[in-house]
C-alpha positions as CSV (number, residue, x, y, z in Angstrom):
1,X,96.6,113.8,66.0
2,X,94.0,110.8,65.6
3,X,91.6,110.7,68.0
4,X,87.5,110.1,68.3
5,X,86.1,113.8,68.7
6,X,84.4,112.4,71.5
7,X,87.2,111.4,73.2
8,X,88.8,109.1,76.0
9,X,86.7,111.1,78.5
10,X,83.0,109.9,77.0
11,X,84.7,106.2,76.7
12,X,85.0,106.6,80.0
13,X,82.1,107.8,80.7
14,X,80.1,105.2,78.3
15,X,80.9,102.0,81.2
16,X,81.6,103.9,84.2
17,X,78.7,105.9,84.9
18,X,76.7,106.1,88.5
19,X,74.3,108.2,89.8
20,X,73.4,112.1,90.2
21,X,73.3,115.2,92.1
22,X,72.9,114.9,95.6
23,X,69.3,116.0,96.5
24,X,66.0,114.8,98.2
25,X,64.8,111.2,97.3
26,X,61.2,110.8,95.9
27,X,59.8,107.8,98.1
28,X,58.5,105.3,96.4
29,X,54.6,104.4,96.6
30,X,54.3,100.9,96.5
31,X,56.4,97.5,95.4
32,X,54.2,96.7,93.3
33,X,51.9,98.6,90.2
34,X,48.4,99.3,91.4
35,X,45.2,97.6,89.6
36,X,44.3,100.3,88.0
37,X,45.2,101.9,85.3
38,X,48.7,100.0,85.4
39,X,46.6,96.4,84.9
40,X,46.0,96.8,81.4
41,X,49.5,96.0,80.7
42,X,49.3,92.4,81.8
43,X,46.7,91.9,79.7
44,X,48.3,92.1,76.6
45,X,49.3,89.3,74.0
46,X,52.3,88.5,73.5
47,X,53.4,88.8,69.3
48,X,55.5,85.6,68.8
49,X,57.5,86.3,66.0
50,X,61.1,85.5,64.6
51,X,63.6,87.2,66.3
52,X,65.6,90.1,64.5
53,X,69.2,88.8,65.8
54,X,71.1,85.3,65.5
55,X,69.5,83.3,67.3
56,X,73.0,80.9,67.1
57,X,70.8,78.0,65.9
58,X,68.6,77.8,69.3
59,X,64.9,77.9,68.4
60,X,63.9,81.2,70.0
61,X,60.8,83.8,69.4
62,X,60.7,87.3,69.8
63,X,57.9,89.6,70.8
64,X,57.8,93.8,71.2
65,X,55.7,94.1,75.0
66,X,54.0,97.5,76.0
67,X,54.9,99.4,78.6
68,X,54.2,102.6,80.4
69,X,56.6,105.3,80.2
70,X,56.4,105.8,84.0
71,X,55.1,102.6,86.5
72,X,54.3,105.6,89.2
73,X,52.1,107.3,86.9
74,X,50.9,104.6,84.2
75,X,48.7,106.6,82.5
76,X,50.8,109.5,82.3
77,X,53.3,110.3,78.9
78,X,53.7,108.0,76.1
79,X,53.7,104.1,76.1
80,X,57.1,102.3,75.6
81,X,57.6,99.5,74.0
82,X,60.5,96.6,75.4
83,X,62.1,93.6,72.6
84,X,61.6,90.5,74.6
85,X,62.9,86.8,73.4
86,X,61.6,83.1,74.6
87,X,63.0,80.2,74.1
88,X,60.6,77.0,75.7
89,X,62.0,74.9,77.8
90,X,62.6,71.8,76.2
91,X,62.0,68.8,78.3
92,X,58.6,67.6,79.7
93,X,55.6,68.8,81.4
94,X,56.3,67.1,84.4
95,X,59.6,68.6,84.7
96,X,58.6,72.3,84.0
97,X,60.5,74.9,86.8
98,X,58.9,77.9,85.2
99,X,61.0,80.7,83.3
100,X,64.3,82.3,83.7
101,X,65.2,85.4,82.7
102,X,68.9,86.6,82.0
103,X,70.4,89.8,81.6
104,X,74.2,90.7,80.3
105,X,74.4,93.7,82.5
106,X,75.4,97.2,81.0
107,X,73.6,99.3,82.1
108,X,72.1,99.3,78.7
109,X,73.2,95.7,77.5
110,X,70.6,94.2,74.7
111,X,69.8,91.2,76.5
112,X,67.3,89.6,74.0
113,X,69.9,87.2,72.3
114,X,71.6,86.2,75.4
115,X,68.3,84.2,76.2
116,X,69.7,81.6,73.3
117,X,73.3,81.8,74.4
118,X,72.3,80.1,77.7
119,X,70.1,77.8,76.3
120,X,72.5,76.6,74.0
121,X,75.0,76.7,76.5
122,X,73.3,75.1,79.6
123,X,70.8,72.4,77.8
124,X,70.0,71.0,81.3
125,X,68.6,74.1,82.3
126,X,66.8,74.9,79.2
127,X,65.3,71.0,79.2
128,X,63.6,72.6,82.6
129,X,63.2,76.4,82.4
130,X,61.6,78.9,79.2
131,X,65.0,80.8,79.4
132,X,63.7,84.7,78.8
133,X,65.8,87.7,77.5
134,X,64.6,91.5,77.3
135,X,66.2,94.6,75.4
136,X,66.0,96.8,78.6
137,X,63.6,100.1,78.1
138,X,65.3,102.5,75.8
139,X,67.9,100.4,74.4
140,X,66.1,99.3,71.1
141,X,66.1,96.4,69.4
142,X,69.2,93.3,69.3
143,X,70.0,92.9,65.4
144,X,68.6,95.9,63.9
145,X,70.5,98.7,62.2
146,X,69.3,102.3,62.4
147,X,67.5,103.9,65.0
148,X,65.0,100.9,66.1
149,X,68.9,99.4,66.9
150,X,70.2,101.9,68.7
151,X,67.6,102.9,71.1
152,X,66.9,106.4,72.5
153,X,70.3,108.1,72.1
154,X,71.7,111.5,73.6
155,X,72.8,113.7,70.7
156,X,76.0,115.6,71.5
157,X,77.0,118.5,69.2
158,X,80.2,118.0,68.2
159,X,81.0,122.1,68.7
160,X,80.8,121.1,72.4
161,X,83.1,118.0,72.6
162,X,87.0,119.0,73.2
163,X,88.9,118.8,70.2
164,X,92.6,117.1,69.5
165,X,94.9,114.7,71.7
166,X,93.6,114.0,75.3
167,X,96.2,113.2,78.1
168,X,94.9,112.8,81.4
169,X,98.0,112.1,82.9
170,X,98.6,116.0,82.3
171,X,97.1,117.6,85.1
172,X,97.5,121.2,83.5
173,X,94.4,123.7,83.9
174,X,93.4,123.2,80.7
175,X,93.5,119.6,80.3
176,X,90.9,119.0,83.2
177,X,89.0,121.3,81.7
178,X,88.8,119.9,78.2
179,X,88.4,116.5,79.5
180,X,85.4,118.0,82.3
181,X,83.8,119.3,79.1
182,X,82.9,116.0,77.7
183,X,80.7,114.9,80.1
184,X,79.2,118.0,80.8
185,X,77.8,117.8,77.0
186,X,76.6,114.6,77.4
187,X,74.7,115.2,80.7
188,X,72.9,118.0,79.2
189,X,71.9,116.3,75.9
190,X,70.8,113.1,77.7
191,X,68.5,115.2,80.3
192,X,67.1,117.2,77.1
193,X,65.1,114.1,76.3
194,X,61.7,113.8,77.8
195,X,62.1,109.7,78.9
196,X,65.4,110.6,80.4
197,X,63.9,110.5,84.1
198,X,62.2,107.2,83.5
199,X,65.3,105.2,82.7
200,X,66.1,103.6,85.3
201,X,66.3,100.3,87.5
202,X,63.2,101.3,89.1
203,X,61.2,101.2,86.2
204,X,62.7,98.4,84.6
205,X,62.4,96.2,87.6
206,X,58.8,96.7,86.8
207,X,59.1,95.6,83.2
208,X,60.5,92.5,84.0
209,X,57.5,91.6,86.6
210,X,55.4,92.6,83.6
211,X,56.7,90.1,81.4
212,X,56.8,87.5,84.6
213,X,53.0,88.3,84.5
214,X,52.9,88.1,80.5
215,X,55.0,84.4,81.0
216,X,52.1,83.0,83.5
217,X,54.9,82.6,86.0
218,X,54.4,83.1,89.7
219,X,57.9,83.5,90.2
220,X,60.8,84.8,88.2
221,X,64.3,83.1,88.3
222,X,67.5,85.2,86.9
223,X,70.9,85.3,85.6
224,X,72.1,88.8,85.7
225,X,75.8,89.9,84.8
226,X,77.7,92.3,85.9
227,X,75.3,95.5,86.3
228,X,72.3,92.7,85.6
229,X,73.7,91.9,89.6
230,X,72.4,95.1,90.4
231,X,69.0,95.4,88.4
232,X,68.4,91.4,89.6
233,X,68.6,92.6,93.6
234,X,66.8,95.3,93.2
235,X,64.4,93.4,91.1
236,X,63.9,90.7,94.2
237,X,64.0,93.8,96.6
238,X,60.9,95.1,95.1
239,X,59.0,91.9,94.5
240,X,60.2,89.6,97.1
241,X,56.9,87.4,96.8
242,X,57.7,87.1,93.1
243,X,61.3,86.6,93.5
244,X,62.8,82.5,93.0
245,X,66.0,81.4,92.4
246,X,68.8,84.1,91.9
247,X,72.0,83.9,90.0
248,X,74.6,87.3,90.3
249,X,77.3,86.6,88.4
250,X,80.4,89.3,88.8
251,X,78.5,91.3,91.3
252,X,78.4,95.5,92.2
253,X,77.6,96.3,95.7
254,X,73.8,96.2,95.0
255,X,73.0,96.9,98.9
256,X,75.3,100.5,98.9
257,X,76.3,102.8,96.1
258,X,75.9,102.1,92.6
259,X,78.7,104.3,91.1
260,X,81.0,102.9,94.0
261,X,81.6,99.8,91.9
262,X,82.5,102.1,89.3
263,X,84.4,104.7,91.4
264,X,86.9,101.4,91.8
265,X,87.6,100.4,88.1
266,X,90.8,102.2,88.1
267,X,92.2,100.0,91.1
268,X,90.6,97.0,90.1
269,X,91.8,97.4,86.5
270,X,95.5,98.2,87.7
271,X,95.5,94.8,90.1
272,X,94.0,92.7,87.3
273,X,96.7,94.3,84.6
274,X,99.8,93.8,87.5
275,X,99.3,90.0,89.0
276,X,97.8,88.7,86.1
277,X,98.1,90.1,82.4
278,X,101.4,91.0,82.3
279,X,102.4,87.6,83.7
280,X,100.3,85.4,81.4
281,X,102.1,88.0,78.3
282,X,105.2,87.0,79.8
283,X,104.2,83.6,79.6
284,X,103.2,84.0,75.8
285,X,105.4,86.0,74.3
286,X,108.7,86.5,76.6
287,X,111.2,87.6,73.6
288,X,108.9,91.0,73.3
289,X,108.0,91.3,76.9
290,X,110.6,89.7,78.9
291,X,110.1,87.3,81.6
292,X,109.0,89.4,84.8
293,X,105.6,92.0,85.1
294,X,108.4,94.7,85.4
295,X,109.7,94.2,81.8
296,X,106.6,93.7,80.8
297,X,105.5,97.2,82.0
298,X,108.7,98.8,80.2
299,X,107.5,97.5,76.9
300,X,103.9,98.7,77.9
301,X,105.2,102.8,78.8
302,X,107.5,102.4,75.5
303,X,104.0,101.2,73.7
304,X,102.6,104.4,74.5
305,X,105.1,106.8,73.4
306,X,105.3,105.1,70.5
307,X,101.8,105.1,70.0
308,X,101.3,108.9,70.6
309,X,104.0,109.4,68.1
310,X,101.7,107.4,65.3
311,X,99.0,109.6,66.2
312,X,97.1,107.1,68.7
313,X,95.6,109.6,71.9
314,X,97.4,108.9,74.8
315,X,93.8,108.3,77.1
316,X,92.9,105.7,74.3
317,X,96.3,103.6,74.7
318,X,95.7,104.0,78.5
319,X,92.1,102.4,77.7
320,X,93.3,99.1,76.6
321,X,94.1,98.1,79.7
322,X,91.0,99.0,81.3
323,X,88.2,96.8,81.9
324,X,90.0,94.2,80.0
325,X,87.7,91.3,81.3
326,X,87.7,88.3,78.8
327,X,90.6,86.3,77.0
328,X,89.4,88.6,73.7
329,X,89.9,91.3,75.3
330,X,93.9,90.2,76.3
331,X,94.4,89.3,72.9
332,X,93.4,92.6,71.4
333,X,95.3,94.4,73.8
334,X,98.5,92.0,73.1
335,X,98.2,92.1,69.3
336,X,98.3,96.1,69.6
337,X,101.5,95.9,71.8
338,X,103.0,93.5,69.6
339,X,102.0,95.6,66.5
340,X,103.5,99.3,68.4
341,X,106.7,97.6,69.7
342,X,107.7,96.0,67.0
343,X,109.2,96.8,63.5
344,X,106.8,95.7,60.7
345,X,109.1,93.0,59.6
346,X,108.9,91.3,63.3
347,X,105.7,91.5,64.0
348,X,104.8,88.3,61.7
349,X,107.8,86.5,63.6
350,X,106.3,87.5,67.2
351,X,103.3,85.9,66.1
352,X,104.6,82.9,64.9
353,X,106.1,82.1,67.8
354,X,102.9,82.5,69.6
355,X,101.0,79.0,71.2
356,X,98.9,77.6,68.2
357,X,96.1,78.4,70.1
358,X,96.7,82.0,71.1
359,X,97.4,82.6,67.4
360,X,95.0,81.1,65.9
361,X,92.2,83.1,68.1
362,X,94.5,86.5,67.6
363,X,93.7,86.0,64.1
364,X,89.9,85.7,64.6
365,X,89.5,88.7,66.9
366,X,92.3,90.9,64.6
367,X,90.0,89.7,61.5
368,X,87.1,90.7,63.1
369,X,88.4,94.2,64.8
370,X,90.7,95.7,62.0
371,X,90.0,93.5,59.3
372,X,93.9,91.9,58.7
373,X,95.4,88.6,60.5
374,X,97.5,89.6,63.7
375,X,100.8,89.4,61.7
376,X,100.1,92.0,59.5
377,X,98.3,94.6,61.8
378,X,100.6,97.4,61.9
379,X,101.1,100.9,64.0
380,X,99.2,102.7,60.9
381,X,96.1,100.1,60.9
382,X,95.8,100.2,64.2
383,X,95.8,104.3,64.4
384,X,93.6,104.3,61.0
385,X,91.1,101.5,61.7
386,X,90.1,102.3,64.8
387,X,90.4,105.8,65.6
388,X,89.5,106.7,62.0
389,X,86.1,104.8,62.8
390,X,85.1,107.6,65.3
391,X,85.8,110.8,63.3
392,X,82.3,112.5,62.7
393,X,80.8,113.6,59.7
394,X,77.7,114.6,61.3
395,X,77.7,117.4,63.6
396,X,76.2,115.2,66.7
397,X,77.7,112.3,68.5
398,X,74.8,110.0,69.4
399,X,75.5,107.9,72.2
400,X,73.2,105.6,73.9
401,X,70.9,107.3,76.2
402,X,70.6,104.2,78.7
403,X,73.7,103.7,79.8
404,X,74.0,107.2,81.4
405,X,70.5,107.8,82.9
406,X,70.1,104.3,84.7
407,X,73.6,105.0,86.5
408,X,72.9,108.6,87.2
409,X,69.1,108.5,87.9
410,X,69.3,105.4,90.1
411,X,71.1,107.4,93.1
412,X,72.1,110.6,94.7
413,X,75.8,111.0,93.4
414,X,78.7,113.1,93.9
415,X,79.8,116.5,92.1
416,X,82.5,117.5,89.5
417,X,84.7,118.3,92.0
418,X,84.4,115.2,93.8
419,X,85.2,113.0,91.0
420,X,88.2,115.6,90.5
421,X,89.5,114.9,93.7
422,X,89.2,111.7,93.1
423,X,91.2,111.4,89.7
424,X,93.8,113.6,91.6
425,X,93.8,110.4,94.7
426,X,93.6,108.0,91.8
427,X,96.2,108.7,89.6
428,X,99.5,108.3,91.4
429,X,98.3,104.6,92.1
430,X,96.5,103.6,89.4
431,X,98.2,105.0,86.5
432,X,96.9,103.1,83.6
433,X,92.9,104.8,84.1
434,X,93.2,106.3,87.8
435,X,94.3,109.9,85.7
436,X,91.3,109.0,83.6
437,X,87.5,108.0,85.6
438,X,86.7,110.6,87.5
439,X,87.7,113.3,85.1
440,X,85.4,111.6,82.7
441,X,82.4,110.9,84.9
442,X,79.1,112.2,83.2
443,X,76.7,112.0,86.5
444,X,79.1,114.7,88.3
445,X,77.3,117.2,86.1
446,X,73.8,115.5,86.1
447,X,71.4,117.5,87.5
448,X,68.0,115.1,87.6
449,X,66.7,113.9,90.5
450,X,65.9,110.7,91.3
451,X,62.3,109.6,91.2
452,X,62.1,106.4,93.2
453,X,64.6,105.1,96.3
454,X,65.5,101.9,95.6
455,X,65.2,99.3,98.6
456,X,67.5,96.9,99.7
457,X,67.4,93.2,99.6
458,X,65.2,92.2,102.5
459,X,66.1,89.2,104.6
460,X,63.2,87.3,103.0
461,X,64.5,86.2,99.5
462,X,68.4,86.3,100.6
463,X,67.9,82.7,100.6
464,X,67.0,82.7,97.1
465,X,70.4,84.2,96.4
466,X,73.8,82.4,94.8
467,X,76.5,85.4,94.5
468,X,79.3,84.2,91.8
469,X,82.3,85.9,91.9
470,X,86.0,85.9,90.2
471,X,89.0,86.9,92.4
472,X,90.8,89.4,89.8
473,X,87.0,90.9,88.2
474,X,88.7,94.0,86.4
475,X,84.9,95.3,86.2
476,X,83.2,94.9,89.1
477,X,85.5,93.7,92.3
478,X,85.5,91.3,94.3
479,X,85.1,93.5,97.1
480,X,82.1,95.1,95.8
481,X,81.0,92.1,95.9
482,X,81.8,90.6,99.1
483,X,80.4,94.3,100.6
484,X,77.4,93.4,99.0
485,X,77.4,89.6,100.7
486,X,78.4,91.2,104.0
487,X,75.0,93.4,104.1
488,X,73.2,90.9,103.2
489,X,73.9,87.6,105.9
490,X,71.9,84.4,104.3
491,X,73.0,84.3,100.5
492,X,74.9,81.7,99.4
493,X,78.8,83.0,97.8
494,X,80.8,81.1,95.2
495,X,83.9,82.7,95.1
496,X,86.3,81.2,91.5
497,X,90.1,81.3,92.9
498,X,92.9,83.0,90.7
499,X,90.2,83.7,87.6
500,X,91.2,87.3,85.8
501,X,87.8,87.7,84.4
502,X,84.5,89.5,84.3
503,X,81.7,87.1,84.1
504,X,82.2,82.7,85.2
505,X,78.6,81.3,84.8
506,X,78.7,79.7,81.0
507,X,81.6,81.8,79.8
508,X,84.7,80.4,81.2
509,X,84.1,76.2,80.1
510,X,84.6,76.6,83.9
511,X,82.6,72.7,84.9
512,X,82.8,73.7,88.7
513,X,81.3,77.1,88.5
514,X,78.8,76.0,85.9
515,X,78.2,72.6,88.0
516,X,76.9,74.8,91.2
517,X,75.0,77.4,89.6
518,X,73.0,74.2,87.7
519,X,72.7,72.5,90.6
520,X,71.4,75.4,92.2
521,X,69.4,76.6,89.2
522,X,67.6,73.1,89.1
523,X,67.9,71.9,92.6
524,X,67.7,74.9,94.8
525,X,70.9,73.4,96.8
526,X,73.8,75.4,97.0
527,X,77.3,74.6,99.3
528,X,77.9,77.3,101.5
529,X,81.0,79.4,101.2
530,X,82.4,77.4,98.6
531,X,85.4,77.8,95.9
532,X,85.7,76.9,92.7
533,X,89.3,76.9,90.8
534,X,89.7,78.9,88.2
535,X,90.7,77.1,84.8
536,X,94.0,77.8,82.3
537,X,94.3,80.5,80.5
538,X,94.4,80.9,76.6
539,X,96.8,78.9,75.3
540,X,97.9,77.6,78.8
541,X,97.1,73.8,79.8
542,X,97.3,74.7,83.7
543,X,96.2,77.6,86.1
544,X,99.0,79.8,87.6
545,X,98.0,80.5,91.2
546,X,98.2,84.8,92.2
547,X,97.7,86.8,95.1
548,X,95.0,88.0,95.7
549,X,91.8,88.5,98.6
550,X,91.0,85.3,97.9
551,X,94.0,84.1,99.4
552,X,93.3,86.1,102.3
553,X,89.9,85.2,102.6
554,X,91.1,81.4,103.1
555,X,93.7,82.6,105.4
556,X,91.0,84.1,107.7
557,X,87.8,81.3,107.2
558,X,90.0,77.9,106.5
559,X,87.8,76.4,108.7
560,X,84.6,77.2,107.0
561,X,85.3,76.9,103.1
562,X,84.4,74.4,101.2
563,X,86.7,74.2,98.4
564,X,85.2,72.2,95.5
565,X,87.2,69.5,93.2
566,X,89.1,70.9,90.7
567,X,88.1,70.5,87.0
568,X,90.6,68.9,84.5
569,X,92.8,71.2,83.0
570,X,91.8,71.7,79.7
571,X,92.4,74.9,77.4
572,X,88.9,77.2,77.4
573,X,89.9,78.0,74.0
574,X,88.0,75.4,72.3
575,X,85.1,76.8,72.6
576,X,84.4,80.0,70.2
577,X,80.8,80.1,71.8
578,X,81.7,80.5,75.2
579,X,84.6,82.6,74.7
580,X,82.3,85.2,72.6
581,X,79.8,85.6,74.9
582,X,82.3,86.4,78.1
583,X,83.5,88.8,75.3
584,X,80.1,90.1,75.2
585,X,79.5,90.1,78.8
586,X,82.8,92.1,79.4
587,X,82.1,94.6,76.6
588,X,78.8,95.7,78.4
589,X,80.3,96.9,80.8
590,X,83.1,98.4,78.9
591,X,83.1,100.8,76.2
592,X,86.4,102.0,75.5
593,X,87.3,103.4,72.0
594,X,89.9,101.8,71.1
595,X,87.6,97.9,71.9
């Protein structure tokens, strides 16, 4: 059978990652670096040069910045070096607000080129603010092929990785064990590597008051995504005097648990996949999937069989419906339904039938992915192109070092077992990735400690705070989010009513959510507990309202919401720029195989 060697356990374990053993905190010296030796950093030059990566046509400069391998202990262990990007603010002197750094979450996300995104996106902001991005330590450099690209990566012999179909949904001795093995490989190859302990949120919090320093800013303003939420709090929790205006789009509980927000992508995931993907397929297609979420779900269960009949691994066909945060991410997933549940000669007439708009961008991603239009993807292509990617000729996996030792050397985490249990809790409710996460979890067999405990947000910048949040984020929840909001009295909370998706500031041609966070971003003024609708979906020219704790949020606090005016209905699919980056945004935080 077709599968990655790596398997549907290490997909997993790629976006939902947390923290480590349970064990005795270091405590943390100071907030801030000492004079000496650290102070030599900051007085550095900056390298202008031209950036490695597409910079979309947005004038933007790139520079490498030193940095020590460990901010406790600068003049201990090698030097590290960070790809940073700048793109001037564009408007006058007078007008200058200082610089703005953005970050697309991850953990591990390149965010050097989303500095240009922004800028081209929001040209009000940019007209006011040097809009800064940063390739976080150990994730290498956006644009480059080969190792510089890649970053520090663990190396995983392929001898230790399970081999042949994985099926978490069999709960047989030695299924858990083969999928248990996959992260135990990775945890040890990822700890074998020297930096491994200085990887972490702690250290790149640092970083970014390095390049704050390098900028000639007093304070440092930020749009962080999705795990950015969490390296942005933490960021104004241990610099609060250098800490101005703070944007958290899609936000983890960054005053608790890391891996909590995690821990919760199997019932997230379910809850988007149930009130609002299968409704919007019935919507688009109903001669495949029928015209209720319960036909829809038939066709879904017949998919799979199907699919592990071609040779697809059953955990991969579970993975496309989790994390499945942006409108590319639903068409992908649609145009591999269409493709398993339909004889080859149908396909073509499925997609025909599709909204001009839906077919025309399942074209584009199906180009892009497997290299055919959508009508001529097939059950073979699909099993080929994708899975064949995977299949190693080397005898090591590498996989990307960063994305495992921020989320398990951030916090004390739970053990194997635990995350067994939880799989075993998970499963008969979540079926479509409950079976799956916590038998895939690499930081149940991390052993590290962690080095630094990371504060809280103290009640002294939550003013500087505007939480953005969508009511069906299949990534990180809304109530992560809200938990965060709750320990945290005095930020300001935009919640964005009915919206499916992972990431709303510039990705969603959403004018009311990108309205406030401007307004704030240049103004400072936000409207307390305010809502923003969502907009239509792909192909769609209005929103359908669902269920969800939004709804019960209003239910409780009518009296103290401010909902905001709706924007016009318009179809978010005109705009390939925006609809790429949420792409991008949601693929940080979710690597899945089969993606």
């Amino acid at each position: 059978m077709n599968k990655l060697r790596v398997g549907a356990a290490v997909a997993v374990s790629l976006s939902l990652v947390a923290a480590i053993t349970p064990t005795a905190v270091g405590r943390v010296a100071n907030a801030s670096v000492k004079a000496a030796p650290g102070a030599k950093y900051a007085e550095q030059k900056l390298d202008w040069q031209q950036c490695s990566f597409d910079t979309e046509g947005v004038k933007t400069v790139c520079a490498m910045m030193t940095v020590p391998r460990d901010w406790a202990k600068p003049a201990a262990g090698p030097e590290l070096k960070v790809y940073v990007s700048k793109v001037v603010a564009t408007g006058t002197k007078e007008d200058y607000q200082g610089v703005l750094l953005t970050n697309p979450g991850g953990p591990g996300g390149q965010g050097t080129s989303l500095a240009s995104s922004i800028a081209g996106l929001q040209p009000a902001v940019n007209a006011k603010y040097d809009i800064l991005g940063m390739d976080p330590r150990g994730t290498g450099q956006s644009g480059v092929e080969g190792d510089a690209g890649l970053g520090v990566t663990c190396d995983v012999p392929v001898s230790r990785l399970p081999q042949g179909p994985a099926d978490a949904r069999d709960r047989s001795a030695k299924s858990i064990k083969d999928h248990q093995q996959a992260p135990r490989a990775i945890a040890e190859a990822c700890q074998s590597l020297a930096v491994s302990p200085y990887i972490t949120t702690w250290q790149t919090a640092h970083d970014m008051d390095l390049y704050r320093q390098l900028s000639g800013a007093t304070k440092l303003n930020y749009v962080g995504y999705s795990y950015g939420t969490w390296l942005g709090a933490k960021y104004a929790s241990l610099f609060p005097g250098t800490t101005g205006r703070m944007v958290l789009d899609s936000s983890l509980d960054w005053q608790g648990r890391l891996q909590a927000g995690f821990e919760d992508f199997p019932r997230i995931g379910q809850r988007q996949t149930d009130t609002a993907f299968l409704s919007w397929l019935n919507r688009t297609e109903p001669d495949l999937f029928g015209k209720t979420p319960a036909a829809a779900r038939k066709v879904i269960e017949a998919g799979r069989a199907k699919a592990v009949e071609a040779g697809l691994d059953p955990d991969s066909y579970d993975g496309l419906f989790t994390g499945n945060g942006s409108a590319i991410g639903w068409l992908f997933t649609m145009i591999a339904l269409v493709a398993l549940n339909s004889p080859e000669d149908e396909a073509a007439k499925t997609f025909a039938a599709l909204p001009a708009a839906v077919r025309a961008q399942a074209d584009k991603v199906s180009l892009k992915r497997l290299g055919v239009p959508a009508a001529k993807v097939t059950t073979k292509i699909l099993v080929s192109q994708r899975l064949g990617e995977g299949e190693q000729e080397s005898d090591y996996v590498r996989l990307p070092l960063t994305r495992f030792a921020v989320a398990c050397n951030d916090q004390p985490t739970k053990t194997t077992a635990w995350y067994k249990q939880l799989s075993d809790r998970q499963g008969p409710k979540y079926r479509d990735f409950g079976w799956q996460y916590g038998l895939g979890e690499v930081c149940g067999p991390w052993t590290d400690e962690p080095l630094q405990k990371l504060p809280n947000l103290p009640a002294s910048v939550r003013k500087n705070v505007l939480l953005v949040q969508g009511e069906l984020d299949p990534q990180t929840g809304y109530e992560q989010a809200m938990a965060a909001a709750g320990k945290a009295p005095g930020i300001s909370i935009l919640r964005v009513d009915d919206s499916p998706f992972h990431g709303q500031y510039s990705t969603q041609d959403n004018p009311c959510v990108d309205g406030v966070v401007n307004t704030y971003l240049l103004h400072g003024s936000t409207t307390p507990n305010s809502i923003c609708p969502s907009v239509p979906l792909l192909g769609e020219t209005k929103v359908y309202p669902v269920r969800g704790p939004v709804d019960a949020y209003l239910k409780a606090n009518k009296a103290s919401t401010n909902r905001l005016v709706s924007p016009k209905a318009t179809t978010p699919a005109d705009d390939q720029t925006r609809r790429d980056l949420a792409d991008r945004i949601s693929e940080e935080n979710n690597t899945h195989l089969l993606r």
